[in-house]
C-alpha positions as CSV (number, residue, x, y, z in Angstrom):
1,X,0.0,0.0,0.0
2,X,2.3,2.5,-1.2
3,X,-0.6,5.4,-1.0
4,X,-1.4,8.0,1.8
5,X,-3.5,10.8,2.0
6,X,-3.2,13.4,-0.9
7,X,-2.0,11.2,-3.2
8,X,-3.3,10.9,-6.5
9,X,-4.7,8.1,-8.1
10,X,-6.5,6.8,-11.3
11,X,-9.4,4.5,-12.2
12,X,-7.8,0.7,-12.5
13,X,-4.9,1.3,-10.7
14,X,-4.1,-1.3,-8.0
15,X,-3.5,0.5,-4.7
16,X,-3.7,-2.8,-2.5
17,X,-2.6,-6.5,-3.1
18,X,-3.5,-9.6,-0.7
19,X,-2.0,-12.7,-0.4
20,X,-2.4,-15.1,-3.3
21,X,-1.4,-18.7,-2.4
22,X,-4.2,-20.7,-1.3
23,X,-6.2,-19.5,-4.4
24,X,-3.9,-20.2,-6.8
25,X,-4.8,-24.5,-5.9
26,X,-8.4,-23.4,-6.2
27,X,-8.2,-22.0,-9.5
28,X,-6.2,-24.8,-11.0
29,X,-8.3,-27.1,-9.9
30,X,-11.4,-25.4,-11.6
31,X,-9.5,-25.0,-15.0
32,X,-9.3,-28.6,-15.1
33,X,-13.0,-29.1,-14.7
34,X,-13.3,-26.3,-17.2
35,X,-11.5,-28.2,-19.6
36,X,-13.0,-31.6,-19.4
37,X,-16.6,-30.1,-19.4
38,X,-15.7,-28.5,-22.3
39,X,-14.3,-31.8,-24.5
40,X,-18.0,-33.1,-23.3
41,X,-19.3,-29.8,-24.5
42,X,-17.9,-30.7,-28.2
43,X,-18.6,-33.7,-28.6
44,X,-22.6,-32.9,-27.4
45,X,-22.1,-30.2,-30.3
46,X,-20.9,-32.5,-32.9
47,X,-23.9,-34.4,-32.2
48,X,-25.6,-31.9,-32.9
49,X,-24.2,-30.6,-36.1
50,X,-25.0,-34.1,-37.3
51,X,-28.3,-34.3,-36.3
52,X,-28.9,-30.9,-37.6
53,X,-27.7,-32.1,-41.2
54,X,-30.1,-35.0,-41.5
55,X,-32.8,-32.2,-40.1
56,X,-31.5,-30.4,-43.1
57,X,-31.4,-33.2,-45.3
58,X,-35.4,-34.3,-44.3
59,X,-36.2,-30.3,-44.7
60,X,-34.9,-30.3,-48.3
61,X,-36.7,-33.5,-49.1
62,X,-39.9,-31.7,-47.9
63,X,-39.6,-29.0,-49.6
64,X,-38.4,-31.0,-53.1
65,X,-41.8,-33.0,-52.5
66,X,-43.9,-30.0,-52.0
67,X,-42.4,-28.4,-55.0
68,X,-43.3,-31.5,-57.1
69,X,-46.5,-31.5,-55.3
70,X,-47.2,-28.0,-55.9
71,X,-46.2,-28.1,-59.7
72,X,-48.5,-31.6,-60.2
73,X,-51.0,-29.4,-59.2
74,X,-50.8,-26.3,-60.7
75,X,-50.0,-29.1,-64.2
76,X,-53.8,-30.5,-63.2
77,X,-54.8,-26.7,-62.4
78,X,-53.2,-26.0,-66.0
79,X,-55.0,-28.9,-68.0
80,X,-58.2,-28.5,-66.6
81,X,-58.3,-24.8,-67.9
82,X,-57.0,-26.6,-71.6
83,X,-60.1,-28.7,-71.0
84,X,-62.3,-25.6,-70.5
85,X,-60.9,-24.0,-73.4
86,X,-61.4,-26.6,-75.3
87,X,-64.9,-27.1,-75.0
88,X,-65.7,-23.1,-75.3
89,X,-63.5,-23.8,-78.5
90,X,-65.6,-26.5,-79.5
91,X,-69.2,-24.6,-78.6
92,X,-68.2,-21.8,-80.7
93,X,-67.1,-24.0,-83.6
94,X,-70.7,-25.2,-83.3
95,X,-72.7,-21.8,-83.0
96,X,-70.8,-20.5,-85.8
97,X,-71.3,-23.9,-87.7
98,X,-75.0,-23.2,-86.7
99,X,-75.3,-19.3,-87.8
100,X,-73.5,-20.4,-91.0
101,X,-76.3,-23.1,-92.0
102,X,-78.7,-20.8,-91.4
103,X,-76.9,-17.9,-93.6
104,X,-76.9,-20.7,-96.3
105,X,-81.0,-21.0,-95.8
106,X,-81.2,-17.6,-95.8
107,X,-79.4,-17.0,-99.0
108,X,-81.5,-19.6,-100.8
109,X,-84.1,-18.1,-99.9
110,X,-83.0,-14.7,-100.8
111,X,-82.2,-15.8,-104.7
112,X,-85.7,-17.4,-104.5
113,X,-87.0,-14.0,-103.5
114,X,-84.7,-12.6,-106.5
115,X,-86.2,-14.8,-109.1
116,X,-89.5,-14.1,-108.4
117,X,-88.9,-10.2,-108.2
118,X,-87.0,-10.6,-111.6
119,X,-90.3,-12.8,-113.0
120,X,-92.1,-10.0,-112.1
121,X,-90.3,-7.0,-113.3
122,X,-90.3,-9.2,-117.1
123,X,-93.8,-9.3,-116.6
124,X,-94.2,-5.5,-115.9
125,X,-91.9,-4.8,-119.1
126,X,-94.0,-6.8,-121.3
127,X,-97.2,-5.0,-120.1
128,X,-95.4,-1.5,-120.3
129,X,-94.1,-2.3,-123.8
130,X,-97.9,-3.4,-124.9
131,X,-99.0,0.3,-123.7
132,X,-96.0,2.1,-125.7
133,X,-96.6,0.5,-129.0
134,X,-100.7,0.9,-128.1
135,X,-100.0,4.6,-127.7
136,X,-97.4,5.1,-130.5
137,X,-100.0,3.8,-132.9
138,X,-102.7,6.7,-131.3
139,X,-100.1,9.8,-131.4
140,X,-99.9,8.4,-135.2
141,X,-103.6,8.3,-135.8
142,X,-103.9,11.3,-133.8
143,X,-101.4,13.2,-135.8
144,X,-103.3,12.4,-139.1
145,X,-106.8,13.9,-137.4
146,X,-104.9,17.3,-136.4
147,X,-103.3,17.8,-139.6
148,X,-106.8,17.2,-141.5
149,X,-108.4,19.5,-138.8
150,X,-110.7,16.6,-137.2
151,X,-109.2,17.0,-133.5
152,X,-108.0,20.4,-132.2
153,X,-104.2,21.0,-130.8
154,X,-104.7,20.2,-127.1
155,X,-106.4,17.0,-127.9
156,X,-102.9,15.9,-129.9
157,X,-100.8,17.4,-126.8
158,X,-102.5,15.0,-124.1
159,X,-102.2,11.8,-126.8
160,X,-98.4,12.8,-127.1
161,X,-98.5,13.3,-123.1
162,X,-99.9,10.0,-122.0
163,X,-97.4,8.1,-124.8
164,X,-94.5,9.9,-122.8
165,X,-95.3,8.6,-119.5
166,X,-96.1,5.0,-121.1
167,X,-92.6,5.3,-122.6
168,X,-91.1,6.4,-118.8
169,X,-93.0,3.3,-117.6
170,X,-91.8,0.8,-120.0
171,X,-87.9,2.5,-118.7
172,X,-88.8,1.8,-115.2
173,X,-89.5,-1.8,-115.7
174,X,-86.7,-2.4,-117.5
175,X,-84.3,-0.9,-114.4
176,X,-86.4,-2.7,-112.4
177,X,-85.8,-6.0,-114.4
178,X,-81.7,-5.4,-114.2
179,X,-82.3,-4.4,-110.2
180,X,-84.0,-7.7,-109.6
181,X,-81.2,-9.8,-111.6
182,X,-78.3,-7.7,-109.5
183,X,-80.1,-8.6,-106.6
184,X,-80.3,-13.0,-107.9
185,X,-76.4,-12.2,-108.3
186,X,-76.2,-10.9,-104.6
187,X,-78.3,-14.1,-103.3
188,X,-76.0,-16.2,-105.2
189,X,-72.6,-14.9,-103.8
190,X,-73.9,-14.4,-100.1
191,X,-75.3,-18.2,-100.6
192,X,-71.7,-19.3,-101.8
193,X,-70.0,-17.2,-98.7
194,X,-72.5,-19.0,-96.1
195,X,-71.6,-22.5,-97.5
196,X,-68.1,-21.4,-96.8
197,X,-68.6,-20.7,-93.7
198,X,-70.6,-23.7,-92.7
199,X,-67.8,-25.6,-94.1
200,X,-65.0,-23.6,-91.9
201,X,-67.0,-24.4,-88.8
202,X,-67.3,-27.9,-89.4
203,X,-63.9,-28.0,-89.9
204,X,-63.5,-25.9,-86.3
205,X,-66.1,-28.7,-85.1
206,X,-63.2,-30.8,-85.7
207,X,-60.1,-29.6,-84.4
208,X,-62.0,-28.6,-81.3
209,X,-63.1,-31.7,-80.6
210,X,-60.0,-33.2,-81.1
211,X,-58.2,-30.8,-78.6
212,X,-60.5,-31.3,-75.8
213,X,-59.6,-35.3,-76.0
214,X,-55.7,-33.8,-75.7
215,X,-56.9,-31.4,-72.4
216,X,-58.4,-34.4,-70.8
217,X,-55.7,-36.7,-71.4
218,X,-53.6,-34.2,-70.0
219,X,-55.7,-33.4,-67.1
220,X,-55.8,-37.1,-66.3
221,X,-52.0,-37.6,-66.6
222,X,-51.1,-34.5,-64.0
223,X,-53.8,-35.8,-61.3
224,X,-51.3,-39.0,-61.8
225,X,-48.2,-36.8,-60.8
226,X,-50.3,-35.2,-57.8
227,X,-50.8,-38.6,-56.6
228,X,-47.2,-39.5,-56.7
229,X,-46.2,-36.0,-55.4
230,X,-48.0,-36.2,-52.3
231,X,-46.9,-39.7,-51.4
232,X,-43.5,-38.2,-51.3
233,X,-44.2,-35.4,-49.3
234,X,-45.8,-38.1,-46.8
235,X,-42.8,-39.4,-46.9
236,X,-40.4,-36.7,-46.6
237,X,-42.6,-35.5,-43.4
238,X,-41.7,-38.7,-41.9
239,X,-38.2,-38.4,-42.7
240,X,-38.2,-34.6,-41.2
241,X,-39.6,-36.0,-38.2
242,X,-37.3,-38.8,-37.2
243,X,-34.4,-36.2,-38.0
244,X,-36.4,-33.4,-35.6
245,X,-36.5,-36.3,-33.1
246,X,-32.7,-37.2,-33.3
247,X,-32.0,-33.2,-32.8
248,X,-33.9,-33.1,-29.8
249,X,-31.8,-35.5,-28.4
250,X,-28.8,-34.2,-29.0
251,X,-29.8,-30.9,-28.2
252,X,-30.8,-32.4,-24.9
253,X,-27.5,-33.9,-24.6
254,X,-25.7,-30.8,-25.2
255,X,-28.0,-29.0,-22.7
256,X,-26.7,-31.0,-20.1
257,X,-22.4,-30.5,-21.0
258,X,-23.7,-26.8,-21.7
259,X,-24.7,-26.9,-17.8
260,X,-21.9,-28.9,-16.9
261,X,-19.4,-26.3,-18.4
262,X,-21.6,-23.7,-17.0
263,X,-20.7,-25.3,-13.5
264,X,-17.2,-25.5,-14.2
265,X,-17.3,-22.2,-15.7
266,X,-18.7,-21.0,-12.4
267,X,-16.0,-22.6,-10.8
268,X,-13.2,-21.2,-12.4
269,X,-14.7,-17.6,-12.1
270,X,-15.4,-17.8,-8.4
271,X,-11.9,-19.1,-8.1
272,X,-10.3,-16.1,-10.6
273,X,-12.8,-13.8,-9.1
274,X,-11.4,-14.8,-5.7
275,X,-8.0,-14.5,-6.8
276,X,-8.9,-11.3,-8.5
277,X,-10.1,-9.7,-5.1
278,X,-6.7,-9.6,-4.5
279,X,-5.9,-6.9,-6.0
280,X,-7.4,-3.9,-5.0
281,X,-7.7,-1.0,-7.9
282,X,-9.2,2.8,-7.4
283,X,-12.8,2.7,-8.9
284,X,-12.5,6.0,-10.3
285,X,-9.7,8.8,-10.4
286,X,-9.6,10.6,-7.8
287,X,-7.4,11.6,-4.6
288,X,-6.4,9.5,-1.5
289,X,-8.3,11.3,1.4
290,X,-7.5,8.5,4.1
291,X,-5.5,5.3,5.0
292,X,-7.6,3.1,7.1
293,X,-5.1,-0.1,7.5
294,X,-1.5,-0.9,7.6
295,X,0.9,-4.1,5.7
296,X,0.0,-6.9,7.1
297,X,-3.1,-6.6,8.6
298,X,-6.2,-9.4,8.5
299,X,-8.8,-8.1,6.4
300,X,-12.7,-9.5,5.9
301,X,-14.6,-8.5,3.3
302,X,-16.5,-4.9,3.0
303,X,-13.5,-3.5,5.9
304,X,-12.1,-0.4,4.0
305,X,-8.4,0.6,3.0
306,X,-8.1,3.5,1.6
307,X,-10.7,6.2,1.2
308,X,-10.6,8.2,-2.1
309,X,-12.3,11.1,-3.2
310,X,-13.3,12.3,-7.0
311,X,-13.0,15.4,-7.1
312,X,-12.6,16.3,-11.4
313,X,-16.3,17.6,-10.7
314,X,-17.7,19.0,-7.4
315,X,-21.2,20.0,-6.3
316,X,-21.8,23.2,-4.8
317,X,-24.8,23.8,-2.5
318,X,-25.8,27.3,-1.6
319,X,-28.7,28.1,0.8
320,X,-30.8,30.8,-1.1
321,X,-33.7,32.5,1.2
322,X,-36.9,31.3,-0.4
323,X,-38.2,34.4,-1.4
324,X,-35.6,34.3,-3.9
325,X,-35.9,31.0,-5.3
326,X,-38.2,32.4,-8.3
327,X,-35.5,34.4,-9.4
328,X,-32.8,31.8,-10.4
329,X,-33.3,29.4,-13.0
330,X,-31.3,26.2,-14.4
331,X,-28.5,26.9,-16.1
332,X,-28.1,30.2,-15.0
333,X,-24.6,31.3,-14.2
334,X,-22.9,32.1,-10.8
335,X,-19.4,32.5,-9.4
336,X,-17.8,31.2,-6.7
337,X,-13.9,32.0,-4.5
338,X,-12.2,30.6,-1.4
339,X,-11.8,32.9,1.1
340,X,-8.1,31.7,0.8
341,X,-8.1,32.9,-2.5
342,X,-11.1,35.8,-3.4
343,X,-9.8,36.7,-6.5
344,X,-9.7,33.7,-8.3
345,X,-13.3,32.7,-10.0
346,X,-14.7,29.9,-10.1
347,X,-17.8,29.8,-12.6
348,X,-20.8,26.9,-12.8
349,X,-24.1,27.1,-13.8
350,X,-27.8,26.1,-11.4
351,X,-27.9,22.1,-12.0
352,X,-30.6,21.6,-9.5
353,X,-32.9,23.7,-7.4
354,X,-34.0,21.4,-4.1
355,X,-37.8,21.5,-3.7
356,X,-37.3,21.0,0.5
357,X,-37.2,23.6,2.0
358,X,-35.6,24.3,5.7
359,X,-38.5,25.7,7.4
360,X,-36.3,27.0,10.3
361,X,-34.3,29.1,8.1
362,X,-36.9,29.3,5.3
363,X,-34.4,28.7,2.5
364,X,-33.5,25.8,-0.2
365,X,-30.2,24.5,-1.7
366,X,-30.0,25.4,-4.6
367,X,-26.7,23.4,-6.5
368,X,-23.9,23.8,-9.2
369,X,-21.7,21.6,-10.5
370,X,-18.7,23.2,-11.6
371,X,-15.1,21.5,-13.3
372,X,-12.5,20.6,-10.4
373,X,-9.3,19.2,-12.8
374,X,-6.8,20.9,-10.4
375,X,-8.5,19.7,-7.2
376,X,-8.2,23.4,-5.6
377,X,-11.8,22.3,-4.4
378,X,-12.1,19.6,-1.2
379,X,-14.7,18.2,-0.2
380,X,-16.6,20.3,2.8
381,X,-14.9,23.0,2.0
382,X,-16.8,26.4,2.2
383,X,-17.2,29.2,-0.6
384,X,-18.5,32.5,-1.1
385,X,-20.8,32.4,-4.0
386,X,-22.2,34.8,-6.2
387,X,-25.2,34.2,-7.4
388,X,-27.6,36.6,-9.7
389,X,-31.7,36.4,-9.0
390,X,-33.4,37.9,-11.5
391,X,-37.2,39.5,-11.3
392,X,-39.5,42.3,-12.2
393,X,-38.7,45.6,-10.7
394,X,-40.8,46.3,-8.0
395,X,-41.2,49.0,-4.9
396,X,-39.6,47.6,-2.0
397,X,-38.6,48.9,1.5
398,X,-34.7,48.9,2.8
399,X,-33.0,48.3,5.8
400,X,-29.3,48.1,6.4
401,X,-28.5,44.7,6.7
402,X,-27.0,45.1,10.6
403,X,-30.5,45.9,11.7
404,X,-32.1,42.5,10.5
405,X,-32.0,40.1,13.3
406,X,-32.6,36.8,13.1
407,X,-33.3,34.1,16.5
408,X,-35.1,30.9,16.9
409,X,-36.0,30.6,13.0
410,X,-37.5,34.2,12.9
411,X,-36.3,37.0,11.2
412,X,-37.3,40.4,12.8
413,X,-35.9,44.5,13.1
414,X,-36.7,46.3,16.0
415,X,-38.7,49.0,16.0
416,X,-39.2,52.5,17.8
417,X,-42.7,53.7,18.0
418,X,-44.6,56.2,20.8
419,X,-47.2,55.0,23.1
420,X,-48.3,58.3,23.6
421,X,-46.3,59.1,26.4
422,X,-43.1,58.3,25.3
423,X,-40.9,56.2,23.4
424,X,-40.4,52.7,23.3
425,X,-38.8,49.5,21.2
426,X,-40.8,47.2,19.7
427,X,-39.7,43.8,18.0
428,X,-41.7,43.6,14.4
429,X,-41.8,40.3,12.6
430,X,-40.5,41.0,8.9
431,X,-39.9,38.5,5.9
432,X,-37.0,39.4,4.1
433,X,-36.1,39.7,0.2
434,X,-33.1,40.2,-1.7
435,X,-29.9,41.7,-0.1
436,X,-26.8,43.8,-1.3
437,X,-23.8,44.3,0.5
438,X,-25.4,47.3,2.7
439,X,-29.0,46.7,2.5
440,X,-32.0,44.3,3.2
441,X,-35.3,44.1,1.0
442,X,-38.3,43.6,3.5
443,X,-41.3,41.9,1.2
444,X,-43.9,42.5,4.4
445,X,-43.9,43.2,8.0
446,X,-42.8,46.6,8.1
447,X,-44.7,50.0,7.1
448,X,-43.2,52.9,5.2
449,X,-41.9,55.4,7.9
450,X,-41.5,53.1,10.7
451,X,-38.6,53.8,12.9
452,X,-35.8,51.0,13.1
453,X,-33.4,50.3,15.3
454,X,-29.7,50.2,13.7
455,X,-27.4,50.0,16.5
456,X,-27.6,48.1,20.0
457,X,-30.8,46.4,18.4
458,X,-29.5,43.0,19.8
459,X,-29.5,44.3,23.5
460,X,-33.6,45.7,23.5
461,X,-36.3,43.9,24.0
462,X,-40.1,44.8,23.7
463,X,-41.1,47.6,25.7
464,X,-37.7,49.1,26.6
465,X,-37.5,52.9,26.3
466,X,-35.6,54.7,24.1
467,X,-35.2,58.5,23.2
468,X,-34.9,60.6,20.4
469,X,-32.2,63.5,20.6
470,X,-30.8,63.2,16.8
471,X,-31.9,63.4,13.5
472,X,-29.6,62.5,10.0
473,X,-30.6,61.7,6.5
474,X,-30.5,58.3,4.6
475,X,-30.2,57.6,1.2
476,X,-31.7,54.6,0.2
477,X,-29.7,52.3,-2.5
478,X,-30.4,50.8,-6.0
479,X,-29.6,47.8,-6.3
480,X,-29.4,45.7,-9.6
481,X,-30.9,42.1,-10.3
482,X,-31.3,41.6,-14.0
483,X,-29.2,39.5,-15.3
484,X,-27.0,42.5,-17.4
485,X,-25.3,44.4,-15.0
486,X,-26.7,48.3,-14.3
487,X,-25.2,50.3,-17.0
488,X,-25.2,54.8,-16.5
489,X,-27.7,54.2,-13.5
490,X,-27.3,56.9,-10.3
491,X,-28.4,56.6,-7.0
492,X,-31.8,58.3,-6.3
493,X,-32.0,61.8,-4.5
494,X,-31.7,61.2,-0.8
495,X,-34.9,60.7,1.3
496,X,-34.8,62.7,4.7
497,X,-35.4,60.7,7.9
498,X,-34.7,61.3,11.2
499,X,-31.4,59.1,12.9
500,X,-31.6,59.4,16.5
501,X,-29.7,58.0,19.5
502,X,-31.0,58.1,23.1
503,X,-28.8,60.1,25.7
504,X,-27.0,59.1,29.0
505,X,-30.8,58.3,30.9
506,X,-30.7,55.2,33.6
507,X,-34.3,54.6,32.2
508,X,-33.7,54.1,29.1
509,X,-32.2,52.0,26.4
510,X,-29.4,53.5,24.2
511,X,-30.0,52.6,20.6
512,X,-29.0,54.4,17.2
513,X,-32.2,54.3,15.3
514,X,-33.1,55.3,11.3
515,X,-36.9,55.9,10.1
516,X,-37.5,53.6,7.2
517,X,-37.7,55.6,4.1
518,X,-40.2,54.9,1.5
519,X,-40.4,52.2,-1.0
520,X,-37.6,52.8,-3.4
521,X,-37.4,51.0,-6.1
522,X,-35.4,47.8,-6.2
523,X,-36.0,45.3,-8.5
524,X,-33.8,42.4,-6.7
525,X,-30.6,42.0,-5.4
526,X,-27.1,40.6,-6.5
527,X,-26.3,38.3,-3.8
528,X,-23.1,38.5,-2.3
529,X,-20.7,36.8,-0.2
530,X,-19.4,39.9,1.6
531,X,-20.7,43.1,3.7
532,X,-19.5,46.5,5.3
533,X,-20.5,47.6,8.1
534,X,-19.3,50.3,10.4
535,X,-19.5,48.5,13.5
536,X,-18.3,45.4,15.0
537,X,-20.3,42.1,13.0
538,X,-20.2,38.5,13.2
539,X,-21.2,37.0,10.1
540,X,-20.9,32.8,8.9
541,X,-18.6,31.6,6.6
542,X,-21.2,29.4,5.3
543,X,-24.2,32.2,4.9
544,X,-22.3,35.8,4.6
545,X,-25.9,37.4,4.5
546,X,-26.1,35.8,8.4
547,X,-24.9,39.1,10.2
548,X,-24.5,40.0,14.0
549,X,-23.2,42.5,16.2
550,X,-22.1,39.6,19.0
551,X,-20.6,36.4,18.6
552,X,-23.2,32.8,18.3
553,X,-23.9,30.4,16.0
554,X,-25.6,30.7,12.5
555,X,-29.2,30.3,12.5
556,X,-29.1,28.5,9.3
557,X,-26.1,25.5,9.4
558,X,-25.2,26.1,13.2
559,X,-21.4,27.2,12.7
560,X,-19.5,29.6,15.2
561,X,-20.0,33.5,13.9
562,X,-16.3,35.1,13.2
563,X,-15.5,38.5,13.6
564,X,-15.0,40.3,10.8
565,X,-12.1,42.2,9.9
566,X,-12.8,46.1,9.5
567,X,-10.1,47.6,6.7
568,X,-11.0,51.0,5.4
569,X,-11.6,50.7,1.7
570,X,-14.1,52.4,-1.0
571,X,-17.3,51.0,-3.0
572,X,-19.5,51.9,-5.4
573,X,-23.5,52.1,-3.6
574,X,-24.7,50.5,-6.9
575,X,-22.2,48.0,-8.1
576,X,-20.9,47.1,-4.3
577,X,-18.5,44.4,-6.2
578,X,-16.2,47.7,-7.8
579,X,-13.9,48.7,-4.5
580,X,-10.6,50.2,-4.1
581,X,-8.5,51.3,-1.3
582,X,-8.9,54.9,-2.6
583,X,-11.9,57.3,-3.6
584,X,-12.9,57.6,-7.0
585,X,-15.6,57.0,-9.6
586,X,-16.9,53.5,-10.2
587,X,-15.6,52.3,-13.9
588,X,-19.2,51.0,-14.8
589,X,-21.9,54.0,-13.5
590,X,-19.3,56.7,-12.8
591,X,-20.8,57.2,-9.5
592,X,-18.6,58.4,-6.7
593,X,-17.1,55.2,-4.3
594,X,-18.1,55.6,-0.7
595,X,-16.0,54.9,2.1
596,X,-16.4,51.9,4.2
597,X,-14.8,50.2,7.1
């Protein structure tokens, strides 16, 4: 164990070693075991390899079977629509053979029809011709008349008139006569196609008769093969099955040297594990923070050797009042120093806001993780911390932060106010708001104008008299909370109220006192981890806002108070982070510093 606190270690590295003999026989004695279950273990697989060829073998016979099967089938499938075809083949053959013999009737008796229409037309020329040679003989007679004056002129004009339209006649039978043989000619030739026809489809008749014996041939030759095909796949099945069986088995087999090299396996690994424990190696990277044991000592298991801390990333938790909690986010920024070292930042952002609240102190943790590479950073250390809460600006009353006193889980000021007779201190319950490095935001409790103790606060108690012989002025501060800093902003004009201390009286208590002024405006605060005052003040390391003017404890983590070193220095009433140990102007409003102590 070559480690001791503050030394640095990293993740794997062995920082303890126990002693190994007696395992070393353990973990031989496994790795035998190990190695004969595993020659079982191969031999159970061969087995199986074997028995999961003849599976394969049987699958492939299966499927050749079912292949065959399948094309018998889709061959019978195939024939039976040949067979169908076929007879719509032949039934065609038939209508058409059956339209043609009754084109063929029709076309005989269509030249019939011709015949007699061509009879008849020869009959109507013969009668037309007897009228045109009747009438040709009457315009002659009737010519012979006129010229001998016997008939008159119109009389010779209707003869010639009616032997005209006999002669149109005659012309009109004749056409019809040649219409009636054109249309014998017709009858003949359709009569000569139908025949043709009839003929073709008895031919068709033929061939699709002949076909359909070839589809049923067919069809009865592939219901053979479907036959045959599933007898094979019956017995391929059976084949598959006996294989399937024989796999089982083997597998079974196997099952068994796969738990017996599981055994032995377990064996070995509890005796390596073991063997393993012995040496002991840093979980993580980190530093040594303590050395519980020395060389040599007996050790049981869970008793701890070395503590070690990882510290590459810390957590910081800061109590924040809960009347600021709405004002910080996550992943909002804050800063962080030592007290060691004040000037050196150290920046995080809000990883977790804690939704307990102490209800003693009325505040939350609210955390940051921030990088730690260099280790500056220890565990339980404390830090002053910066942190910004942001809000709407709003009209809120002031007190210096001296006067806010806080006992027993409640946070109060002390009052002056006049009974009428005379003066007296009064304790007023107050919940408090933001604070800057001078002042206190009160959110209720206290009216505008009210009277507040600043000085000797701590030593009063309700009722105790107090006198007013002196009056000053107070200027009441603006303070900053959005997340931009203030840029060109001034202080407001000061507001007048009376600061008054009691004189030398045996009767009364002596106590500085300031009238609150009214609301100024302050839209938050910019918490900080230090405060001036101008008298004597305790404050906690852990909580800078915890302020008193004796020693104690804090009222929020219970640490001792420590005085606070007075050292006359300058800073700016707006930005309280700008000071100097000389007056001037503040580099970011230009307002004047003010002295502090």
């Amino acid at each position: 164990m070559p480690f001791y606190p503050g030394d640095r270690v990293n993740a794997g590295q062995v920082v303890a070693r126990l002693d190994t003999h007696e395992l070393r026989a353990k973990e031989d004695q496994a790795a035998y075991g190990s190695a004969g279950a595993a020659q079982g273990q191969a031999a159970a697989s061969a087995e199986i390899a074997a028995a999961r060829a003849s599976q394969a073998r049987a699958e492939s016979a299966v499927d050749i079977a079912r292949a065959q099967l399948t094309q018998a089938q889709s061959a019978v499938k195939s024939a039976e629509g040949g067979v169908k075809a076929a007879q719509n083949e032949l039934a065609r053959a038939k209508q058409l053979a059956r339209e043609a013999e009754s084109a063929v009737h029709a076309a005989r008796a269509g030249i019939d029809e011709a015949q007699e229409r061509v009879l008849q037309a020869q009959g109507d020329v013969e009668s037309m011709q007897a009228d045109v040679t009747y009438w040709t003989a009457e315009i002659a007679r009737a010519k012979k008349l006129y010229e001998v004056g016997a008939i008159a002129k119109e009389e010779l004009d209707r003869e010639t008139a009616q032997a005209e339209t006999a002669k149109a006649k005659l012309n009109q039978a004749k056409a019809a006569v040649r219409t009636a043989q054109a249309g014998v000619k017709r009858a003949q030739q359709e009569l000569a196609q139908a025949e043709a026809r009839q003929a073709a489809a008895e031919a068709d008749i033929a061939t699709a008769d002949a076909r359909q014996d070839q589809m049923l041939a067919e069809r009865e030759s592939a219901s053979g093969r479907v036959t045959e095909a599933q007898a094979m796949v019956q017995t391929a099945l059976a084949d598959s099955r006996g294989a399937d069986a024989a796999l089982s088995a083997a597998t079974a087999k196997a099952g068994m040297a796969q738990a017996e090299v599981r055994r032995a396996q377990a064996a070995l690994q509890e005796a390596s594990t073991v063997r393993g424990y012995t040496d002991i190696r840093a979980s993580y990277s980190g530093f040594v923070t303590a050395r519980m044991i020395a060389p040599g000592v007996l050790v049981q298991p869970g008793m701890a050797i070395l503590k070690i801390a990882k510290i590459d990333h810390v957590r910081l938790q800061v109590n924040v009042s809960e009347a600021d909690l709405a004002g910080i986010r996550l992943g909002q920024r804050l800063t962080a120093h030592t007290i060691n070292d004040p000037n050196r930042q150290i920046v995080g952002k809000v990883t977790a806001i804690f939704p307990v609240r102490d209800t003693s102190a009325r505040t939350a943790v609210v955390e940051a993780r921030v990088p730690n590479g260099d280790g500056r950073l220890q565990p339980g250390q404390y830090l002053s911390v910066d942190l910004q809460i942001s809000g709407s600006p709003q009209q809120v009353i002031t007190v210096p932060n001296h006067a806010v006193l806080r006992r027993d889980g409640e946070t109060s000021v002390m009052t002056v106010v006049n009974d009428g007779f005379q003066s007296i201190a009064k304790r007023v319950t107050v919940t408090t708001g933001g604070m800057s490095n001078t002042r206190t935001a009160i959110l209720g409790g206290l009216e505008d104008g009210a009277v507040v103790v600043v000085s000797g606060q701590d030593n009063l108690r309700d009722g105790d008299k107090v006198t007013v012989v002196q009056k000053a002025t107070h200027t009441p501060t603006v303070v900053q909370t959005d997340d931009e800093p203030l840029s060109s902003a001034k202080a407001p004009s000061p507001a007048p109220g009376p600061v008054v201390e009691t004189t030398p009286n045996p009767h009364a208590n002596h106590a500085k006192t300031t009238r609150v002024p009214r609301k100024t405006t302050a839209p938050g605060v910019t918490k900080s981890a230090s405060a001036t005052t101008t008298d004597t003040m305790y404050t906690c390391s852990m909580h800078p806002e915890v302020k008193s003017v004796k020693p104690g404890k804090c009222p929020k983590c219970g640490m001792d108070l420590v005085k606070e070193q007075a050292t006359q220095h300058y800073v700016c009433p707006m930005h309280p982070e700008v000071t100097s140990t000389k007056p001037g102007s503040c580099p970011k409003c230009g307002m004047d510093l003010e002295e502090k102590q």
